[in-house]
VMD Tcl script that builds the backbone (N, CA, C; Angstrom):
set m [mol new atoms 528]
animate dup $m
set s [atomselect $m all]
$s set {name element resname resid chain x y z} {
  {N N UNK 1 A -45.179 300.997 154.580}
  {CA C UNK 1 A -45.624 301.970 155.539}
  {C C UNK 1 A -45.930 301.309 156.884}
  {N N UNK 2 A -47.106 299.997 156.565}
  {CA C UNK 2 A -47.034 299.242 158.079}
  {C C UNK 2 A -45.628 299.054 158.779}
  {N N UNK 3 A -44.786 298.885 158.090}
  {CA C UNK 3 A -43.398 298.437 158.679}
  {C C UNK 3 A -42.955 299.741 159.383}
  {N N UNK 4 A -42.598 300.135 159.230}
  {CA C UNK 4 A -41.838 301.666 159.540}
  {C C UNK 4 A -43.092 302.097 160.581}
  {N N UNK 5 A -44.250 301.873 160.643}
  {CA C UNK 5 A -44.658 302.010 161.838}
  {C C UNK 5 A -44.756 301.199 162.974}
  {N N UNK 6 A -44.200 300.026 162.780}
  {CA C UNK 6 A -44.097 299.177 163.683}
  {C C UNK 6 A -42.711 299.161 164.290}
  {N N UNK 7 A -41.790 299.522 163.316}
  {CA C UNK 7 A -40.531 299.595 163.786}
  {C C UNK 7 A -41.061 300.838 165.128}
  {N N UNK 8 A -41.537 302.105 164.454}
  {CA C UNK 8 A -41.613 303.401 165.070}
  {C C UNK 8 A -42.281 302.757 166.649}
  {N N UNK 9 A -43.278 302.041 166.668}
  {CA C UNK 9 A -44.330 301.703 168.075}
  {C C UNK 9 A -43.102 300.673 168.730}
  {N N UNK 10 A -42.046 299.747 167.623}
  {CA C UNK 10 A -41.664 299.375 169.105}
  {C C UNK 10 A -40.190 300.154 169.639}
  {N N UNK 11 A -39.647 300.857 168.734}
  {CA C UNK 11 A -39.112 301.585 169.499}
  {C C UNK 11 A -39.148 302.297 170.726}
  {N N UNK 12 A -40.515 303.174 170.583}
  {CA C UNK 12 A -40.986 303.667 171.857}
  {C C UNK 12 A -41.381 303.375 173.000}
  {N N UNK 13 A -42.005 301.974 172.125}
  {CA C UNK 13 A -42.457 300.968 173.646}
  {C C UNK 13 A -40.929 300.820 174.728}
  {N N UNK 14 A -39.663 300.160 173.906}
  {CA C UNK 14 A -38.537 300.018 173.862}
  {C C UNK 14 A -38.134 301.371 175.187}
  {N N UNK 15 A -38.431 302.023 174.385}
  {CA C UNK 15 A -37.736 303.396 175.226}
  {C C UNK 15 A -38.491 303.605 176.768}
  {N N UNK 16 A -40.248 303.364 176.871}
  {CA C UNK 16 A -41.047 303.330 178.078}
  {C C UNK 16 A -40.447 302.392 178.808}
  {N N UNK 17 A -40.200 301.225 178.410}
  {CA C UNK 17 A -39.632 300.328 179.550}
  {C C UNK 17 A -38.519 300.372 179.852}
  {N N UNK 18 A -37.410 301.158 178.812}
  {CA C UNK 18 A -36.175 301.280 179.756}
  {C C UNK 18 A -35.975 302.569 180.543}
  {N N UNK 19 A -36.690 303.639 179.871}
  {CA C UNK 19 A -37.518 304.682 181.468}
  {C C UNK 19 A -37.800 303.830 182.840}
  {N N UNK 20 A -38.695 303.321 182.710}
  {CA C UNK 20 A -39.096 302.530 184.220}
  {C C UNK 20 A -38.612 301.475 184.754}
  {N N UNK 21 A -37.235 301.594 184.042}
  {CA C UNK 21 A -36.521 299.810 184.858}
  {C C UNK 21 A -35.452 300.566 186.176}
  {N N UNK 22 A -35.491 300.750 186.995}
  {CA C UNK 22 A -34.965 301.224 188.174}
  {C C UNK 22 A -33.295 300.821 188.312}
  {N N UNK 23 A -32.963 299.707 187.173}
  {CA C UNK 23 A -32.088 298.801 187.231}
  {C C UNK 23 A -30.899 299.911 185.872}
  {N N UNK 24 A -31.853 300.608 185.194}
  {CA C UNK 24 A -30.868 301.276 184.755}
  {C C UNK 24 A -30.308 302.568 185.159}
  {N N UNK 25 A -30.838 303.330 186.485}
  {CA C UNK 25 A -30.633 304.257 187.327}
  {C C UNK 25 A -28.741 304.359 187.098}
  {N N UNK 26 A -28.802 305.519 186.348}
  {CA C UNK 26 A -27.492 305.064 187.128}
  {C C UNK 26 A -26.832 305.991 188.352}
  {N N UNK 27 A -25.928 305.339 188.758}
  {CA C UNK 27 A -25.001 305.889 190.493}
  {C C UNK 27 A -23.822 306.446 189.971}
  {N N UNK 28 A -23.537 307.398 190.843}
  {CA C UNK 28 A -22.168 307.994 191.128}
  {C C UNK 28 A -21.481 307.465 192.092}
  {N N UNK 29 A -20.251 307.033 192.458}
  {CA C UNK 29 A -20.010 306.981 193.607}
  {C C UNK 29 A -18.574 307.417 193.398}
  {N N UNK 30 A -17.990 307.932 194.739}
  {CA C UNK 30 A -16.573 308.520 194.436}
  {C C UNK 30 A -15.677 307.604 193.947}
  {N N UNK 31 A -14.606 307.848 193.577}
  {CA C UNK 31 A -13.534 307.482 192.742}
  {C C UNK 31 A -12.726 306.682 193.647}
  {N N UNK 32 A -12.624 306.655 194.765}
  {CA C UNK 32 A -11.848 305.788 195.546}
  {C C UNK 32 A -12.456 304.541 196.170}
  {N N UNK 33 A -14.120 304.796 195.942}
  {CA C UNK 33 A -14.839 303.706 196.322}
  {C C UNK 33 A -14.914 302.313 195.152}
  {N N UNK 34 A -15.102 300.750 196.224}
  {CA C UNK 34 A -14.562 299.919 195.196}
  {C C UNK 34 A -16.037 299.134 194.508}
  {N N UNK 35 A -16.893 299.680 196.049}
  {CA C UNK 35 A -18.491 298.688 195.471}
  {C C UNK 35 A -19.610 299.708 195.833}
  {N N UNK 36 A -20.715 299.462 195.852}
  {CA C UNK 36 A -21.799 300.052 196.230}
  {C C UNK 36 A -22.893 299.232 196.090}
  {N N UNK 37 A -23.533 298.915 197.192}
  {CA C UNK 37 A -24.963 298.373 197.643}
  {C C UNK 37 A -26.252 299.064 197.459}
  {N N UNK 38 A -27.267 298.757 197.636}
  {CA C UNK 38 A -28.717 298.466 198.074}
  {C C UNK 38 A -29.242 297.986 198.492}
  {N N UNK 39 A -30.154 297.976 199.986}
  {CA C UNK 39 A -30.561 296.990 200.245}
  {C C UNK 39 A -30.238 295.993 200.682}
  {N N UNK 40 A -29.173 296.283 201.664}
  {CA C UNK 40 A -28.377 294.771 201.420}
  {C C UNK 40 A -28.215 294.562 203.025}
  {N N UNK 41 A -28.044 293.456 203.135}
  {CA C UNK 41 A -28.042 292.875 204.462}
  {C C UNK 41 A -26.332 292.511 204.704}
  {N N UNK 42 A -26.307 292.523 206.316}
  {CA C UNK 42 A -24.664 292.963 206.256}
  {C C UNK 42 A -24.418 291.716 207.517}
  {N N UNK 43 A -23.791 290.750 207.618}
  {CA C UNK 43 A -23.862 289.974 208.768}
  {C C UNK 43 A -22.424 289.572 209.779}
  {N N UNK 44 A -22.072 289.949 210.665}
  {CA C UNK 44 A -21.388 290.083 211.097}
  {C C UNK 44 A -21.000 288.692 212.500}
  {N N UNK 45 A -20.141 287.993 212.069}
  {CA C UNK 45 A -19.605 287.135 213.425}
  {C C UNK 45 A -18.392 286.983 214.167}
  {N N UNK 46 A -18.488 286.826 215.697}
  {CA C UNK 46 A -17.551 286.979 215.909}
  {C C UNK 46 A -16.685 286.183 215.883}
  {N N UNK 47 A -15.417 285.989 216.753}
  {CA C UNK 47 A -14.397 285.265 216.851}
  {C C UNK 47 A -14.702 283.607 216.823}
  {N N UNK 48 A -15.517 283.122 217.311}
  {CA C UNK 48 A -15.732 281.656 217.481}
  {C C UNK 48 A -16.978 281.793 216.214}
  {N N UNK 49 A -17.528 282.250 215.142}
  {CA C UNK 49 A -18.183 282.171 214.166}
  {C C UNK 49 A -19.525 282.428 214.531}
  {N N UNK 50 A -20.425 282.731 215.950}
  {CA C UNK 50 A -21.463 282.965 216.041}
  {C C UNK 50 A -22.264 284.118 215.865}
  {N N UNK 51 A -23.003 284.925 215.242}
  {CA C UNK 51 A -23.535 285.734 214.944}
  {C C UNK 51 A -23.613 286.997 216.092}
  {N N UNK 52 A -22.816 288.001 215.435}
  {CA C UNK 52 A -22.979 289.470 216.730}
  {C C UNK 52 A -23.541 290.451 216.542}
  {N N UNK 53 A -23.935 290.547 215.115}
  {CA C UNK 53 A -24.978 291.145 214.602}
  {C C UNK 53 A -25.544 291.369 213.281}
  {N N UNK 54 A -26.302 291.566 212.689}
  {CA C UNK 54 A -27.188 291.989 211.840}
  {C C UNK 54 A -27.515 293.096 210.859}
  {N N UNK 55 A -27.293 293.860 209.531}
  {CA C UNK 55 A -27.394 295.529 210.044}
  {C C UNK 55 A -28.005 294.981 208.422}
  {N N UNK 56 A -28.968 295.720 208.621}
  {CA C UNK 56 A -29.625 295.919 207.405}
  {C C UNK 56 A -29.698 297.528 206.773}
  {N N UNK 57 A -29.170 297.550 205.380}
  {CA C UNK 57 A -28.923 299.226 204.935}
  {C C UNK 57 A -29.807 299.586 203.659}
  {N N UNK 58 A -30.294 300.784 203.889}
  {CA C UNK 58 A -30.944 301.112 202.352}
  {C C UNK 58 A -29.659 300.837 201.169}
  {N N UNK 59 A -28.345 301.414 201.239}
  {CA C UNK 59 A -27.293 302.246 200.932}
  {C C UNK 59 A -25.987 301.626 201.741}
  {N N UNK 60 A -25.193 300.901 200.543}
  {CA C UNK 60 A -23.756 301.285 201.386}
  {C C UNK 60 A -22.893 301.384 200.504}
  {N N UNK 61 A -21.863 301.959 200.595}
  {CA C UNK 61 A -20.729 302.263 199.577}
  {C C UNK 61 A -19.476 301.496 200.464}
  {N N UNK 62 A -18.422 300.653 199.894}
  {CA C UNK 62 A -17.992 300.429 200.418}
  {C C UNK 62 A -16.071 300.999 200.102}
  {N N UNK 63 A -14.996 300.695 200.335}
  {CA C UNK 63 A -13.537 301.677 199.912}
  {C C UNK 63 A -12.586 300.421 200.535}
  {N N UNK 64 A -11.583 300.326 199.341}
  {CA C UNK 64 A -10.801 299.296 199.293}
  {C C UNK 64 A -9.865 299.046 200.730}
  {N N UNK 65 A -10.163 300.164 201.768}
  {CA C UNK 65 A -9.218 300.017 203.045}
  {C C UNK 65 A -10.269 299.639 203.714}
  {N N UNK 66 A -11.709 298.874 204.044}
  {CA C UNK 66 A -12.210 297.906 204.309}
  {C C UNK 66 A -13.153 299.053 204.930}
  {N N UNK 67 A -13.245 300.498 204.886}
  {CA C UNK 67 A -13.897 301.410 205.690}
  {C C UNK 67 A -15.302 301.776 204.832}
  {N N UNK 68 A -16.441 301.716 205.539}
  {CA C UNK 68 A -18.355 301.631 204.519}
  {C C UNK 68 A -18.659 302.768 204.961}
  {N N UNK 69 A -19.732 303.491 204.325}
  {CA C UNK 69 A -20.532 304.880 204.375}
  {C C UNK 69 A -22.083 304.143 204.349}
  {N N UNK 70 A -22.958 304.018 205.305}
  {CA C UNK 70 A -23.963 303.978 205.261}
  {C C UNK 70 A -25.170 304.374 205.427}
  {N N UNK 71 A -26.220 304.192 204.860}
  {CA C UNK 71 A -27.429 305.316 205.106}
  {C C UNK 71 A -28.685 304.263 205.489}
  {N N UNK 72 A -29.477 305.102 206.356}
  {CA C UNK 72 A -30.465 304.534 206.874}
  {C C UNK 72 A -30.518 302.835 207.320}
  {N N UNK 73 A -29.545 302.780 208.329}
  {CA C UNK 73 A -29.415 301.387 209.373}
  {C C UNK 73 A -30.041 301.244 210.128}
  {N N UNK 74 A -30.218 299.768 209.697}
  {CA C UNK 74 A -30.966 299.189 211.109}
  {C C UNK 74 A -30.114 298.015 211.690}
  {N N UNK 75 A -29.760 298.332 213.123}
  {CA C UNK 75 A -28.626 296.922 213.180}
  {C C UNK 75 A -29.300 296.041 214.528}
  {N N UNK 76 A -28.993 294.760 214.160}
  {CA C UNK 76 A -29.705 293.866 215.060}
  {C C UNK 76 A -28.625 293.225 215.672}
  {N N UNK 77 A -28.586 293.573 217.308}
  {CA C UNK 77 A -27.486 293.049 217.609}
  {C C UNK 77 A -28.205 291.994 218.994}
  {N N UNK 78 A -27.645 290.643 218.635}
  {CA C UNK 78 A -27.750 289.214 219.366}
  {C C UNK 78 A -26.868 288.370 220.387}
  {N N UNK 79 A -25.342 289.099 219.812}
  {CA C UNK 79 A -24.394 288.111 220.232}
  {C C UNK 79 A -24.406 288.501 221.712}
  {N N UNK 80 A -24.515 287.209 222.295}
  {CA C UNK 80 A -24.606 286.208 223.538}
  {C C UNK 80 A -25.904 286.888 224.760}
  {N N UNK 81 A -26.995 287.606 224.079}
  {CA C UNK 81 A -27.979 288.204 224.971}
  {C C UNK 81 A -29.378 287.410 224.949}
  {N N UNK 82 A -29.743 287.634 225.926}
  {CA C UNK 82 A -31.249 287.128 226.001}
  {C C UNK 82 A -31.945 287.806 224.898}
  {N N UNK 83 A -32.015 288.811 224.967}
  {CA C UNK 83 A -32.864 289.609 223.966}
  {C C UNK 83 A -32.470 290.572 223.105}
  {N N UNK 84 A -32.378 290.670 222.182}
  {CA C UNK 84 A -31.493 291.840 221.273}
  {C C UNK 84 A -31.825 292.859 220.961}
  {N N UNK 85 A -30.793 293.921 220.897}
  {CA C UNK 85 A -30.931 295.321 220.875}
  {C C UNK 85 A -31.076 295.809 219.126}
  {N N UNK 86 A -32.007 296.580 218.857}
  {CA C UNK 86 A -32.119 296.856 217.430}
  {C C UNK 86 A -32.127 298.842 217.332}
  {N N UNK 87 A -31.136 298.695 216.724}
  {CA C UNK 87 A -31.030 300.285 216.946}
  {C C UNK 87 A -31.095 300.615 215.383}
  {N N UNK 88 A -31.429 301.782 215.064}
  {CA C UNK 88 A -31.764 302.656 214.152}
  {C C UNK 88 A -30.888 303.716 213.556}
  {N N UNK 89 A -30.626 304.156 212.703}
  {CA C UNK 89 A -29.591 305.419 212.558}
  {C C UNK 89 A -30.113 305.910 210.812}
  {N N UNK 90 A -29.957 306.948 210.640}
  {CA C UNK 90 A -30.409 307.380 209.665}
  {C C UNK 90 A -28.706 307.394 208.620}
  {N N UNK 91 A -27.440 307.423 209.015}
  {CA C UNK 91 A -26.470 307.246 208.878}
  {C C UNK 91 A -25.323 306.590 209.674}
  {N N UNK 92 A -24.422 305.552 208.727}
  {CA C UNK 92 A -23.310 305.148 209.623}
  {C C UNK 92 A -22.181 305.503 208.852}
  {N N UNK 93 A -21.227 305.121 209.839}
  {CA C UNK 93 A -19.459 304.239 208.672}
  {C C UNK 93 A -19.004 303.748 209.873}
  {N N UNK 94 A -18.277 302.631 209.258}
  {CA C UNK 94 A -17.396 301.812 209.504}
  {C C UNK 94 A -16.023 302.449 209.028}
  {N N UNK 95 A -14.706 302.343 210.253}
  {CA C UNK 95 A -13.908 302.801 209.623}
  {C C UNK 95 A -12.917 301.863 209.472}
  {N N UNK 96 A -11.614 302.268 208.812}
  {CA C UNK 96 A -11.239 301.094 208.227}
  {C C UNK 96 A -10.457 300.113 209.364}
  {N N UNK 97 A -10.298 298.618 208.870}
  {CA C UNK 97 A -9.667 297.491 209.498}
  {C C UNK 97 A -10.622 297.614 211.126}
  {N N UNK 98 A -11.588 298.383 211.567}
  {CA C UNK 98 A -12.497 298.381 212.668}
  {C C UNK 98 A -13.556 296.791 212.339}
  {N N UNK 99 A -14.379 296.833 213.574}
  {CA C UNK 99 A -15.703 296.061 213.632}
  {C C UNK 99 A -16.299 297.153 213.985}
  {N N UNK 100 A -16.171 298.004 214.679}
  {CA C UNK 100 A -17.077 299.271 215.117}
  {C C UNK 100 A -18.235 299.772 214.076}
  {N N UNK 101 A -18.825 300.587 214.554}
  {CA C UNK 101 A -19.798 301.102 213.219}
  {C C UNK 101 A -20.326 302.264 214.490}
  {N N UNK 102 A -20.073 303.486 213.561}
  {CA C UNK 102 A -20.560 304.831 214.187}
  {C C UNK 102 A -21.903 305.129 213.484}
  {N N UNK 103 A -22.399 305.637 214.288}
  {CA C UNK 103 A -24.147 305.723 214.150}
  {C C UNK 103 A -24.559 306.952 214.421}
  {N N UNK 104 A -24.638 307.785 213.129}
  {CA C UNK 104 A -24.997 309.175 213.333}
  {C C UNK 104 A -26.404 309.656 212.669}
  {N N UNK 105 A -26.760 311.067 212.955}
  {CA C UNK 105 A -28.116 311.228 212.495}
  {C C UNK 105 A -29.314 311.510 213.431}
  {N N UNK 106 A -28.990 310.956 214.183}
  {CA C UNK 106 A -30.534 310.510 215.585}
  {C C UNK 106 A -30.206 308.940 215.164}
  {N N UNK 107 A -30.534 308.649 216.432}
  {CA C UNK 107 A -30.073 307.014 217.054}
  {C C UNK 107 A -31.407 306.547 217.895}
  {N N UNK 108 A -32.128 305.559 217.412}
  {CA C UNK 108 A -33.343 305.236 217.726}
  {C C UNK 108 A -32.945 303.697 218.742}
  {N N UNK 109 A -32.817 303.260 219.797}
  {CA C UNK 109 A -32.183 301.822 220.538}
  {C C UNK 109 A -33.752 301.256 221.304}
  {N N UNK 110 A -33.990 300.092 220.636}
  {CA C UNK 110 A -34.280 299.702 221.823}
  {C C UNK 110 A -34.274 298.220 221.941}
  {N N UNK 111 A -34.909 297.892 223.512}
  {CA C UNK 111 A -34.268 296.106 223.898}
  {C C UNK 111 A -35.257 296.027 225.048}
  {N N UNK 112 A -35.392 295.246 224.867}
  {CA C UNK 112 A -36.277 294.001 225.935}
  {C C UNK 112 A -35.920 293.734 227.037}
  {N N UNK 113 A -36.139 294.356 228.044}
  {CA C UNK 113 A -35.433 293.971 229.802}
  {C C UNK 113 A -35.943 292.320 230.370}
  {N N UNK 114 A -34.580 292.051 230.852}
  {CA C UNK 114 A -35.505 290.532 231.446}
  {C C UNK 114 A -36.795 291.092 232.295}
  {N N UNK 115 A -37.324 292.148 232.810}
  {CA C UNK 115 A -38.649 292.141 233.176}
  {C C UNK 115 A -39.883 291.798 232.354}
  {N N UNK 116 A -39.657 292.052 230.861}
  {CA C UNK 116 A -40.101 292.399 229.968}
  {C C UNK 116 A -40.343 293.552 229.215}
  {N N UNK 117 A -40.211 294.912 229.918}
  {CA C UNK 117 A -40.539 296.208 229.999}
  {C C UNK 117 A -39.569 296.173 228.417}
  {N N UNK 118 A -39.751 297.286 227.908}
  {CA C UNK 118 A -38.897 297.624 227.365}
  {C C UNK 118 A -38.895 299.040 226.876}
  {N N UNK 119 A -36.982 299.029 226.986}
  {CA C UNK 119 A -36.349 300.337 227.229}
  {C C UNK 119 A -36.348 301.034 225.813}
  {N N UNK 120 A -36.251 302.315 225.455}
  {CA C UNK 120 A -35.975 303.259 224.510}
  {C C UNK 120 A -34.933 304.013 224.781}
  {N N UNK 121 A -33.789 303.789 224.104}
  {CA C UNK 121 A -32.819 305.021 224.100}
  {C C UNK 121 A -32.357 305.749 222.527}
  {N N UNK 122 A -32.269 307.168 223.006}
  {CA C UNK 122 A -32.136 308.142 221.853}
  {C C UNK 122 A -31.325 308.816 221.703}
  {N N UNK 123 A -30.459 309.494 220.970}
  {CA C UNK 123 A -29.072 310.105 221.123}
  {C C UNK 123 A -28.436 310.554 219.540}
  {N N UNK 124 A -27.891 311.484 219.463}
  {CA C UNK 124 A -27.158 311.691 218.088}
  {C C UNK 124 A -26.789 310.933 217.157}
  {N N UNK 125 A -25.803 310.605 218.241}
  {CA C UNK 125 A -24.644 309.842 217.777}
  {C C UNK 125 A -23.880 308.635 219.017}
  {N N UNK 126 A -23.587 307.585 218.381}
  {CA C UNK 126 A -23.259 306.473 219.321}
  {C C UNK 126 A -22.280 305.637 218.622}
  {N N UNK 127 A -21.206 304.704 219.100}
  {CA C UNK 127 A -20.412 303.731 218.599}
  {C C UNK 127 A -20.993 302.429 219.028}
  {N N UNK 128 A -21.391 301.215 218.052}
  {CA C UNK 128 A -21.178 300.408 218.003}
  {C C UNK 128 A -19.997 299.472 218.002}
  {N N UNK 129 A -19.612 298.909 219.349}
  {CA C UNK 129 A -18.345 297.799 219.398}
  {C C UNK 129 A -18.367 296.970 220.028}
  {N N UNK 130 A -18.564 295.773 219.100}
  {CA C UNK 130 A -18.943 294.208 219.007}
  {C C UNK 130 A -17.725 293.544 219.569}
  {N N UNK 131 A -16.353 293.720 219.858}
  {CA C UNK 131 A -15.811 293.413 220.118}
  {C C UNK 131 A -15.569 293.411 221.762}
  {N N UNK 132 A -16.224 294.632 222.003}
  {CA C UNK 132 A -16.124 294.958 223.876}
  {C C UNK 132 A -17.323 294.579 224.079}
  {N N UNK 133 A -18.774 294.543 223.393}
  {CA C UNK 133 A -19.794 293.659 223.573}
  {C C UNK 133 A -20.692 295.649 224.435}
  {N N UNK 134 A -20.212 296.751 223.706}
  {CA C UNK 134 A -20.769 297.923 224.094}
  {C C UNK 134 A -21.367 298.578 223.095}
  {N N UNK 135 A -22.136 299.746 223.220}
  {CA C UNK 135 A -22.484 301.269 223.035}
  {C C UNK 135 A -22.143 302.450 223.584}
  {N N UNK 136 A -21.199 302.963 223.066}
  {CA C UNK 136 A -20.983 304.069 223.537}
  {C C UNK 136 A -21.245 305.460 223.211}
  {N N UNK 137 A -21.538 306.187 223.737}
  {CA C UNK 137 A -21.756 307.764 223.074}
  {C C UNK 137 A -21.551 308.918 223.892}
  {N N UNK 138 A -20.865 309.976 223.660}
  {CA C UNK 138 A -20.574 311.302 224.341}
  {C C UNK 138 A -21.909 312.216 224.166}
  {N N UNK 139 A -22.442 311.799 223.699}
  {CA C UNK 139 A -23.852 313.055 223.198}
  {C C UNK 139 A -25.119 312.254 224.218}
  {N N UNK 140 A -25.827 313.698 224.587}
  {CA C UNK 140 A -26.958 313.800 225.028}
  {C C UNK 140 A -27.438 312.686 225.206}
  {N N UNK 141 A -28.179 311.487 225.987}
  {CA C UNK 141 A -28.685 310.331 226.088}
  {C C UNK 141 A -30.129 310.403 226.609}
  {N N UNK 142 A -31.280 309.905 226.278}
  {CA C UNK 142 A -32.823 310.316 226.716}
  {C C UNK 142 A -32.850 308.238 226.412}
  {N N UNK 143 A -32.887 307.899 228.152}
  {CA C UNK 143 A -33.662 306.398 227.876}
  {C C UNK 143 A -34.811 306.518 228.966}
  {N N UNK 144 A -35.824 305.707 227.902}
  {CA C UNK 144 A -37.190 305.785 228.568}
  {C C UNK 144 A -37.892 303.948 228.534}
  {N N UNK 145 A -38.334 304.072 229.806}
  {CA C UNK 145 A -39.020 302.249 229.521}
  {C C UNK 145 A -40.572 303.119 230.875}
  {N N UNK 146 A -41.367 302.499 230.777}
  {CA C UNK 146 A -42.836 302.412 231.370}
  {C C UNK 146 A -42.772 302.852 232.709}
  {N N UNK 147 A -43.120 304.330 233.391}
  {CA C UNK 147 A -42.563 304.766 234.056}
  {C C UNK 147 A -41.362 305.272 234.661}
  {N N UNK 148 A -40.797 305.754 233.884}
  {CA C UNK 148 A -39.101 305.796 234.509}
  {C C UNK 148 A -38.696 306.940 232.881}
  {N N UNK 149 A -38.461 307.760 232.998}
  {CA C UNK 149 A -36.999 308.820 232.243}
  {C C UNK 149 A -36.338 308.993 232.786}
  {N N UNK 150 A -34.928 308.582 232.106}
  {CA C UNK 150 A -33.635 309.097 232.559}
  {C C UNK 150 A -32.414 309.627 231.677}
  {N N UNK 151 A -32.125 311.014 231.468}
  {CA C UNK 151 A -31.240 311.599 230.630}
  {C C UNK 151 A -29.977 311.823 231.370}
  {N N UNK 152 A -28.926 312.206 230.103}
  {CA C UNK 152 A -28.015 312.973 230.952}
  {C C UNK 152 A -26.778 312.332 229.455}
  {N N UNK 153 A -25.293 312.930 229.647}
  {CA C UNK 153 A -24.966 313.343 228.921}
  {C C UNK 153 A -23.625 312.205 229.170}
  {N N UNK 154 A -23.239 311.652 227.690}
  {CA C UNK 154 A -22.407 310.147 227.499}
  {C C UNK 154 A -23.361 309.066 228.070}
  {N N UNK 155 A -23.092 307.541 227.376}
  {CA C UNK 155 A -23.306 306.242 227.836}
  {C C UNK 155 A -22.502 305.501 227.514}
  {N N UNK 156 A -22.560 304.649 228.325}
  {CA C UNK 156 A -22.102 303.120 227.843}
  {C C UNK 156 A -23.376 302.362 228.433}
  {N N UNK 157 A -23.717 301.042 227.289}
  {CA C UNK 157 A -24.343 300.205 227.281}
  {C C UNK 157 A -23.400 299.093 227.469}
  {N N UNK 158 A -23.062 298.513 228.621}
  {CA C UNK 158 A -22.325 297.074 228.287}
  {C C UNK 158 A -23.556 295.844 228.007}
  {N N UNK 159 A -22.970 295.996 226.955}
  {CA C UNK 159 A -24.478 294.466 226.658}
  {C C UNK 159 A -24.183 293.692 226.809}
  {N N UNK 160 A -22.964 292.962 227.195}
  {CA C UNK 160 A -22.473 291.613 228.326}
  {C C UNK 160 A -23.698 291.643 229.675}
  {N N UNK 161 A -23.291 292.430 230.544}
  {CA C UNK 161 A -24.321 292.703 231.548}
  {C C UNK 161 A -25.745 293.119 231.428}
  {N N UNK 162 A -26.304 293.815 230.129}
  {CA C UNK 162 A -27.046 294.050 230.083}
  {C C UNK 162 A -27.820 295.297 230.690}
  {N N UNK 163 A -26.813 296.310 231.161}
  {CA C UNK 163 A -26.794 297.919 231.946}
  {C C UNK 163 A -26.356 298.811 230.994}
  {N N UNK 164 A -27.125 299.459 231.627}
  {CA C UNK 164 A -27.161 301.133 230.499}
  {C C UNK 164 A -25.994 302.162 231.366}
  {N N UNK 165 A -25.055 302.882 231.773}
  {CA C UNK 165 A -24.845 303.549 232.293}
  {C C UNK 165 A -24.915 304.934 231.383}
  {N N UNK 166 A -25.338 306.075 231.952}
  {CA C UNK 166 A -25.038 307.574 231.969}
  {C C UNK 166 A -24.025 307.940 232.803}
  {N N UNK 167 A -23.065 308.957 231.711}
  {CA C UNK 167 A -21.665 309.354 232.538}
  {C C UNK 167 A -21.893 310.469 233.421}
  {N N UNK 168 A -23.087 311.647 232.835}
  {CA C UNK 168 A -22.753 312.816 233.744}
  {C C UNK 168 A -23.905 313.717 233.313}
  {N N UNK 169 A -24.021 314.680 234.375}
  {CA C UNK 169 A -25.648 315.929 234.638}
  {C C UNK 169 A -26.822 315.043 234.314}
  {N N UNK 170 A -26.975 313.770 235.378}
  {CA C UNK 170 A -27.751 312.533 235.168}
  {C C UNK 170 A -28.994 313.097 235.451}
  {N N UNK 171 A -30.418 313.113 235.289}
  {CA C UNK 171 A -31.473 313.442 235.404}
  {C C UNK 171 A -32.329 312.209 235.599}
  {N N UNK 172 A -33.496 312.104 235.863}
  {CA C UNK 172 A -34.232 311.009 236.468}
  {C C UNK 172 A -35.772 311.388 236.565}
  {N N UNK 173 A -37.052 311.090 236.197}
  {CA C UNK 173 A -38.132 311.374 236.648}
  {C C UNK 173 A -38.558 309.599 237.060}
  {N N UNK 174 A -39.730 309.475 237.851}
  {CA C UNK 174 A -40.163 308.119 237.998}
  {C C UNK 174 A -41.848 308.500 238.163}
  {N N UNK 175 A -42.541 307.733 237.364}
  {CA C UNK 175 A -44.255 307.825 237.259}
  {C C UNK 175 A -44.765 306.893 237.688}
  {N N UNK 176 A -45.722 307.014 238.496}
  {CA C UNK 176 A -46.515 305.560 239.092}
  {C C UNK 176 A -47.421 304.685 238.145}
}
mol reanalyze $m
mol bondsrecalc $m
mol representation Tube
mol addrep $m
């Protein structure tokens, strides 16, 4: 009788801990996809091997034509700036044989001016491309740094130079 109840207690124990192992969760992922992440840190260099950026993901799925689906990014981008830009996105992808990475969801940017000030920019949706050393986006743009808003609709960020441009219905307030 002791036996058969011990078998019975560790079974169950057995069963509580493979309830709470997170490791046996299991995932779906579509049928054409070849891997899938967590957590995972993504590092990107360019042509001469030096680091261009950074992107850290809750979530990525990745598909054998080299194109990723990602959720909740954070990408840290360094290559060749004084100070680096760390932008936010609640969703990306990469599409295939690209370096690009589209950044959708609400787009959280910000970076360190050689003044020190530093800027905030916000927007839908934006392209990341490491290769032209930009940000680009057709949607709505709101950048703000310590006295100064300025909206208006498309950007480019050339982060070579380190300038924000707005393409068009540019708006401007300035606070003392």
């Amino acid at each position: 009788m002791a036996l058969v109840i011990i078998i019975g207690v560790g079974r169950w124990l057995g069963g509580q801990r493979s309830a709470a192992d997170p490791a046996r969760d299991v995932v779906t992922t579509p049928d054409n996809s070849d891997y899938y992440l967590e957590d995972a840190t993504l590092y990107q260099l360019d042509k001469d091997g030096a680091l261009a950026y950074r992107a850290h993901t809750v979530q990525a799925l990745h598909f054998p034509d080299e194109a990723a689906r990602l959720q909740d990014i954070t990408v840290h981008y360094v290559r060749e700036l004084a100070a680096p830009w760390d932008i936010d996105a609640k969703r990306a992808r990469m599409p295939p044989g690209a370096h690009d990475i589209y950044l959708y969801d609400g787009i959280v940017a910000t970076h360190e001016q050689a003044n020190g000030e530093v800027v905030h920019v916000t927007t839908d949706h934006a392209w990341i491309r490491p290769d032209q050393d930009q940000i680009d986006s057709d949607a709505h743009v709101v950048a703000r740094q310590p006295g100064e808003q300025v909206e208006g609709d498309g950007m480019r960020a050339d982060l070579a130079s380190d300038t924000i441009y707005l393409l068009s219905n540019v708006q401007a307030r300035y606070a003392p």
